[in-house]
BAMARTI-186986 format. One record per residue (C-alpha): residue number from 1; x, y, z; residue in three letters. Coordinates in steps of 0.25 Angstrom, whole numbers, plus 2048, in hexadecimal, padded with zeros to 3 digits. Each point is the difference from the previous one (the first is absolute). Layout:
% residues N
PT   k   x   y   z   r
PT NUM   X   Y   Z ALA
...
//
This chain:
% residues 340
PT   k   x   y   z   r
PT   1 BD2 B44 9FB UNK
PT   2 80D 7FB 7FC UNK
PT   3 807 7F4 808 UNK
PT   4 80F 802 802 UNK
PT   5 80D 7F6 805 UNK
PT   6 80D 805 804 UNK
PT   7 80A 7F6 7FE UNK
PT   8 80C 804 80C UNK
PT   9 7F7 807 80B UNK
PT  10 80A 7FE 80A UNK
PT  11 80B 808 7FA UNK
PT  12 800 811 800 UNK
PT  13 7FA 802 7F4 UNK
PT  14 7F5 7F5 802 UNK
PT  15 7FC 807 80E UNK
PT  16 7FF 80D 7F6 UNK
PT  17 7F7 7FA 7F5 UNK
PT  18 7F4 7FC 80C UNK
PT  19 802 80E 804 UNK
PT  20 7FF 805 7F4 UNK
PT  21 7F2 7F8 7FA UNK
PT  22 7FA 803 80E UNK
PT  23 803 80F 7FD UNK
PT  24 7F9 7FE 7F3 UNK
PT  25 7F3 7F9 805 UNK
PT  26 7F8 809 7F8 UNK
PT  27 806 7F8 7F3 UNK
PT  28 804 7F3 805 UNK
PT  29 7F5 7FD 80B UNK
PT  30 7FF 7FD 80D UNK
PT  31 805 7F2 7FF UNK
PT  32 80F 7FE 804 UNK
PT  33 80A 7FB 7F7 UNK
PT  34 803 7F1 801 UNK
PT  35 80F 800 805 UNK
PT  36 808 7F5 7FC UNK
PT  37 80F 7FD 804 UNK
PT  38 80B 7F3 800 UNK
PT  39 7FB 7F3 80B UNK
PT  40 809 806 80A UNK
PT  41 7F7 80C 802 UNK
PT  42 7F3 7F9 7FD UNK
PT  43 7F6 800 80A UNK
PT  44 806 80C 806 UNK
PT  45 7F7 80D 804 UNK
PT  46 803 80E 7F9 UNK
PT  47 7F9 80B 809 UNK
PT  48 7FF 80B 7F8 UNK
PT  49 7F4 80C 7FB UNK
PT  50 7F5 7F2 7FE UNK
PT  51 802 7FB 80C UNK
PT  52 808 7F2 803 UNK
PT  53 802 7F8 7F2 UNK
PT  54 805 7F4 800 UNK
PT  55 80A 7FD 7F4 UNK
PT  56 800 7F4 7F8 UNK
PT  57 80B 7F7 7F9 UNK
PT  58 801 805 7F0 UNK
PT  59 7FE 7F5 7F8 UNK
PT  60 7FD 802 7F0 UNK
PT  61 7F4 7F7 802 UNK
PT  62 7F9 80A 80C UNK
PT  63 800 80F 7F9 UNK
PT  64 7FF 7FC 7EF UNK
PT  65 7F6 804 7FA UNK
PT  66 7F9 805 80E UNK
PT  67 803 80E 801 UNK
PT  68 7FE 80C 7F7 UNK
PT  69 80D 806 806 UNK
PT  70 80D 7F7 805 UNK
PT  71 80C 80A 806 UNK
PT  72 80D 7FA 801 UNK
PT  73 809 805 808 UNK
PT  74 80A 7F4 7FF UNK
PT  75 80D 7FD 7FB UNK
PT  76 804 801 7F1 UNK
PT  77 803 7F1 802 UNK
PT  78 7F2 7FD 804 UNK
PT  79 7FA 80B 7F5 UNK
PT  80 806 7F8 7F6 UNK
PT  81 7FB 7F3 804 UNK
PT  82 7F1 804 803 UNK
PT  83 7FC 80C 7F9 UNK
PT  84 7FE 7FD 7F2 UNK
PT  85 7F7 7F6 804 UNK
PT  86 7F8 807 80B UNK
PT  87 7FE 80A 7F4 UNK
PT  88 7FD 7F6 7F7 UNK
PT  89 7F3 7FC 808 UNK
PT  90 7FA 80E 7FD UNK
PT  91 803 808 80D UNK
PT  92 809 80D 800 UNK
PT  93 80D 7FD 804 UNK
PT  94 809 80D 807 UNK
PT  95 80D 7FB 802 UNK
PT  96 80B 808 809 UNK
PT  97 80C 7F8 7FD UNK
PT  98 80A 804 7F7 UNK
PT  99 7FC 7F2 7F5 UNK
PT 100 7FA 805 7F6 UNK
PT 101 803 80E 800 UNK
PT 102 807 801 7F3 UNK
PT 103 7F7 7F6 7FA UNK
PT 104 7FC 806 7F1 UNK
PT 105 7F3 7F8 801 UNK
PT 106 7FD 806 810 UNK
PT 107 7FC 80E 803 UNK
PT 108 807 808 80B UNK
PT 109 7F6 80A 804 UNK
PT 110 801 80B 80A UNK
PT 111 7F1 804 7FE UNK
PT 112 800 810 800 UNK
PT 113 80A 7FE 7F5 UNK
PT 114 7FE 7F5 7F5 UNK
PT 115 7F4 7F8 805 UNK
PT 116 7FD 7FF 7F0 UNK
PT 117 80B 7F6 800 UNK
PT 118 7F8 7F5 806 UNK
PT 119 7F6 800 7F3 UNK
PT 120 80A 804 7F6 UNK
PT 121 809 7F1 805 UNK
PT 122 7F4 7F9 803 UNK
PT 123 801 7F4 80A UNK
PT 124 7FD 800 80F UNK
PT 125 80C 800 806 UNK
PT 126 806 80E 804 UNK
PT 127 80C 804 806 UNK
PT 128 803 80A 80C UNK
PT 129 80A 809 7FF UNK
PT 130 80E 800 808 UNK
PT 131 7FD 808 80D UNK
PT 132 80B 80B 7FE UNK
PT 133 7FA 802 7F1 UNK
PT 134 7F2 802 803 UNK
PT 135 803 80A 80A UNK
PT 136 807 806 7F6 UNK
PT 137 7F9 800 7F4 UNK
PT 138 7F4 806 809 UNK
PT 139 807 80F 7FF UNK
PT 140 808 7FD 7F3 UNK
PT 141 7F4 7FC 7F7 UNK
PT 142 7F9 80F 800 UNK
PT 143 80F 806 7FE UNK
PT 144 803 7F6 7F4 UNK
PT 145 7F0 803 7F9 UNK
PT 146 803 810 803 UNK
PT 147 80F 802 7FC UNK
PT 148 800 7F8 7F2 UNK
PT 149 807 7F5 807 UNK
PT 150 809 7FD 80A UNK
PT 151 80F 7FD 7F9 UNK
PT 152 807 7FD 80C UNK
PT 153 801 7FF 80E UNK
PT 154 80A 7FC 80D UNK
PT 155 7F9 7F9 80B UNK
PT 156 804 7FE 80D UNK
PT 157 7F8 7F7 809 UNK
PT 158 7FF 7FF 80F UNK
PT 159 7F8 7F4 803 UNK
PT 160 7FA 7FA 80C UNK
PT 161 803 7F4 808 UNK
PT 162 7F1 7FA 7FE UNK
PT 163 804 7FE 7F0 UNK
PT 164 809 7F4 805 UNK
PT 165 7F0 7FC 808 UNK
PT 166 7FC 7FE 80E UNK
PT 167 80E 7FB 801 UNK
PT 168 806 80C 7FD UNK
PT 169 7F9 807 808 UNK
PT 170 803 7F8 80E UNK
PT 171 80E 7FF 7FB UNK
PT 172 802 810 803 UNK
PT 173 7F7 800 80C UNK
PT 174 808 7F5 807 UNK
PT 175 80D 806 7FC UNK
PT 176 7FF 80C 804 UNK
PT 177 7FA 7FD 80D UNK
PT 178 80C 7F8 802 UNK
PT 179 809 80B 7FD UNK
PT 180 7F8 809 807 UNK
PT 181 7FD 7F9 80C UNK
PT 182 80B 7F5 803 UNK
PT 183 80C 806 7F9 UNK
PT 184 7FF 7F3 7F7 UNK
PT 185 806 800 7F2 UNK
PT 186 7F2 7FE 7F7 UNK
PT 187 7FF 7F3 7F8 UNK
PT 188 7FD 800 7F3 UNK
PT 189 7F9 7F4 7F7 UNK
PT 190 7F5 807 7F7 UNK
PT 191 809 80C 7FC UNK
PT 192 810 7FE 7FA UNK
PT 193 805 809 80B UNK
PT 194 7FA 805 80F UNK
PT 195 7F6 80B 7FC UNK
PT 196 7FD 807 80C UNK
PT 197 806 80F 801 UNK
PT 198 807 7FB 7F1 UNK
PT 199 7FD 800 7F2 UNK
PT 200 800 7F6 7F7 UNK
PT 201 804 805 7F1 UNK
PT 202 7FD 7F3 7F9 UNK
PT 203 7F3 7F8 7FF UNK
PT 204 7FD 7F4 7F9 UNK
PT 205 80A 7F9 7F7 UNK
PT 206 80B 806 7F7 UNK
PT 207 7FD 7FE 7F1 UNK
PT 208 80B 801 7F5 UNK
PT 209 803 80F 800 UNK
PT 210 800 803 80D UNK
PT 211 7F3 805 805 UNK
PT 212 7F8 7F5 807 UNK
PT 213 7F4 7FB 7FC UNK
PT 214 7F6 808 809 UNK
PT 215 808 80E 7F9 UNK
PT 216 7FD 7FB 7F0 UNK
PT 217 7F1 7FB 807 UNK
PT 218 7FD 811 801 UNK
PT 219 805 801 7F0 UNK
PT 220 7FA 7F4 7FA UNK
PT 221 7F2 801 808 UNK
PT 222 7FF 811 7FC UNK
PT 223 803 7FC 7F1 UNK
PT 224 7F6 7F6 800 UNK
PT 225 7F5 808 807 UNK
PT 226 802 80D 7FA UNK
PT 227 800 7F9 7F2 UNK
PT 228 80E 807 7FE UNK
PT 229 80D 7F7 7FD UNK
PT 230 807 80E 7FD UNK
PT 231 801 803 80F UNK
PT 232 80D 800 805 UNK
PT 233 802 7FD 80F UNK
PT 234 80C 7FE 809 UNK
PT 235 7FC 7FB 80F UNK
PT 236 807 7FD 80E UNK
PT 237 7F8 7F8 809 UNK
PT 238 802 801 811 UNK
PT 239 7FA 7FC 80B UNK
PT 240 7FF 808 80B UNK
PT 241 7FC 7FD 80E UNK
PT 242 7F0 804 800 UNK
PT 243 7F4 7F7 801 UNK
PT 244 7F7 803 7F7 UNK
PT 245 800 809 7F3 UNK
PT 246 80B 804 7F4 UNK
PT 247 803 80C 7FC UNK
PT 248 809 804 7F5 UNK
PT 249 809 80B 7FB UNK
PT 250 7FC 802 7F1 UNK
PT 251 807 80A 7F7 UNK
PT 252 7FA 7FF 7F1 UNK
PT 253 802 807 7F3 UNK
PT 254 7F3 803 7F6 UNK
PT 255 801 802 7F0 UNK
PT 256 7F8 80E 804 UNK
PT 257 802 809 80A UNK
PT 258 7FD 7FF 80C UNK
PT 259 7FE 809 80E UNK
PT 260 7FD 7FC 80D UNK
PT 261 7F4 808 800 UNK
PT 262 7FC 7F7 7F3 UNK
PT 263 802 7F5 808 UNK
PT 264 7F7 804 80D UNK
PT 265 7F4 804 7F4 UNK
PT 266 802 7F3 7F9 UNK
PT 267 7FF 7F6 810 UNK
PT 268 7F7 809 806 UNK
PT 269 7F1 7F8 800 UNK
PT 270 806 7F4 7FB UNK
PT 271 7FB 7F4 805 UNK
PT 272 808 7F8 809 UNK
PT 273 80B 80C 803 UNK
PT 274 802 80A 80C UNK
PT 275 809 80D 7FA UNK
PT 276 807 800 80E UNK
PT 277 80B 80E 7FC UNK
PT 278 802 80A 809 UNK
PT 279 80E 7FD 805 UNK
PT 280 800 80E 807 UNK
PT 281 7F6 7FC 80A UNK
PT 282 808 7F3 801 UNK
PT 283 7F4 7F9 7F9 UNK
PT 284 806 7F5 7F4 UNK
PT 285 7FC 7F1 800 UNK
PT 286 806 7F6 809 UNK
PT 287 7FE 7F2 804 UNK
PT 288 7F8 803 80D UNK
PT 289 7F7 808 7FA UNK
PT 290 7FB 7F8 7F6 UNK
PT 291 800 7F2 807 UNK
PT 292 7F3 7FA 7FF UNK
PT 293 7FD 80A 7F7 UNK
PT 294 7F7 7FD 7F2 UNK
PT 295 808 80D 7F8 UNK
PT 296 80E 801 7FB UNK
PT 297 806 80D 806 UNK
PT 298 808 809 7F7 UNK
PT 299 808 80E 804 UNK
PT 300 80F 804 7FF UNK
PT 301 7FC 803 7F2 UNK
PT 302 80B 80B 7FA UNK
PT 303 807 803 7F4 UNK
PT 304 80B 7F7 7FC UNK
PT 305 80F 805 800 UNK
PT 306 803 7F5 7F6 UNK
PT 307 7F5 801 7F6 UNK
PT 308 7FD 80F 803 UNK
PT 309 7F3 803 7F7 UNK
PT 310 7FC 7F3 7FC UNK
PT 311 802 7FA 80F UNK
PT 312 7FD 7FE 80E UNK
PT 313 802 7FA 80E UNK
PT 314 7F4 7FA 807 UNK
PT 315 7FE 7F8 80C UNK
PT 316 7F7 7F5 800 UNK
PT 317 7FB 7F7 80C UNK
PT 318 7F6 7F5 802 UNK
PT 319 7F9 7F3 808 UNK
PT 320 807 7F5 7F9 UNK
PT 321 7F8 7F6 805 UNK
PT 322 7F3 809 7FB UNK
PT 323 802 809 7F6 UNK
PT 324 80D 7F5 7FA UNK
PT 325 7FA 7F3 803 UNK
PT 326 7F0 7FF 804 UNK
PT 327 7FA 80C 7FF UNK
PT 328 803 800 7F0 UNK
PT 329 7FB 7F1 800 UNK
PT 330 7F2 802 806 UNK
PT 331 7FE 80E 7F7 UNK
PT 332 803 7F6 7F5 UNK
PT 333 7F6 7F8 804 UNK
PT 334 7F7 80C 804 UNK
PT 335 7FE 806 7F1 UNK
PT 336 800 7F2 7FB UNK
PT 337 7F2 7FE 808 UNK
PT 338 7FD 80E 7FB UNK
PT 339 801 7FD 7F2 UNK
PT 340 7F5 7F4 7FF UNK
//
């Protein structure tokens, strides 16, 4: 069976990958992982689904060349300055930073969708997808391959605390207990501005034409997996005050046409999506229903007032920290071990 590191086990997504190889026994074994972090958290015991395991400090010299799989769930800093050689050595290498995204020479693979990238580049170093575009791309993908081609889309995105990490996620917790409970005023360190019972619309930093870089992450990442540069795409990024889970408001114009009922046929039985649609009986996806959830939800699904024949509206929500981050990583690895 295969031996497997993750690099960053004490942060969100790490705690995600054991979960998700332990989920997945039946390819990767009943061994757990080798977790590995900075010397500040080695020696430390994770308890999770294998019971206590005790992480040790990452140094190159203690996972090359050792493992068949090495997750990194690090930062782009730290991808930069170990990955090429940890995939030099001969292991896989699933990266979940943002480093070598748009590398030419580096595949960035959502597996459903363009896992034939990883041959067609060659090189064992593979890239994971922003969390907001994976989630995305999961309902998009059958819509672009069934209505010759999406032309052009308007995303809004409605992102969870925990995409800012553990942090994040304590940061919103504390705060709005001290609204709540102590009439406190909320401090805020992780996020630009107090998140709880607010929204945030800017995340990560501004680029040159006024999106930031987390917005143009949604365009360059769904041109590069979809194999289309002629997709046009214009997103707003907010962080809202959840824990767990993005979900995104997506209105998208095909070059044929397109009805919701063509779009129910075209996600219904795909791998990966849950059609959540019947708004009547106030069923639609949301962020509680699908936290911790493997399947990216989909509903709302109407015709679009703008685009009329050849556009809809669609609502799409996901686990970020699953389905964005470390689900996608271990299914890489998953049909990997299936194709040897």
């Amino acid at each position: 069976m295969a031996k497997i590191a993750i690099v960053g086990a004490t942060g969100a997504v790490g705690i995600e990958l054991v979960k998700c190889c332990h989920a997945r026994k039946a390819v990767f074994g009943d061994a757990p992982p080798a977790l590995f972090a900075s010397a500040r958290s080695a020696g430390k015991v994770l308890e999770g689904p294998y019971g206590p395991l005790t992480i040790s400090e990452f140094t190159l010299e203690a996972v090359q060349g050792k493992f068949d799989y090495v997750f990194l769930a690090v930062s782009g800093s730290f991808s930069e300055q170990f990955a090429p050689s940890l995939a030099s050595s001969g292991c896989w290498v699933i990266d979940n930073s943002s480093a070598f995204r748009y590398h030419d020479t580096v595949p960035l693979v959502v597996p459903e969708i363009n896992f034939s990238a990883i041959k067609a580049i060659g090189g064992k170093l593979i890239a994971n997808p922003n969390c907001t575009t994976a989630i995305a791309a999961m309902a998009l993908w059958p819509i672009h391959q069934a209505h010759g081609g999406i032309k052009r889309m308007i995303v809004s995105t409605y992102q969870a605390s925990s995409g800012a990490g553990e942090p994040g996620m304590q940061e919103l917790l504390e705060g709005s207990k001290s609204q709540l409970l102590d009439g406190k005023a909320p401090v805020n360190k992780v996020f630009s501005h107090p998140l709880p019972f607010n929204c945030i619309p800017m995340i990560d930093k501004l680029q040159g034409n006024g999106y930031t870089k987390e917005e143009m992450k949604v365009a360059w990442e769904t041109r590069k997996i979809f194999g289309d540069d002629g997709i046009k795409l214009s997103c707003t990024a907010v962080r809202i005050p959840t824990l767990r889970a993005h979900a995104e408001a997506i209105t998208l114009e095909t070059a044929g046409e397109i009805t919701p009922a063509s779009v129910l046929e075209c996600l219904r039985g795909k791998p990966g999506v849950a059609v959540k649609d019947d708004p009547g009986n106030d069923v639609y996806p949301m962020p509680l229903s699908c936290s911790g959830e493997d399947d990216v939800q989909v509903g709302r699904i109407r015709q679009s007032e703008v685009f009329g024949d050849r556009g809809v509206d669609l609502f799409v929500c996901g686990d970020q920290l699953l389905r964005g981050a470390a689900l996608n990583a271990v299914l890489i690895a998953e049909k990997l071990e299936g194709d040897k």
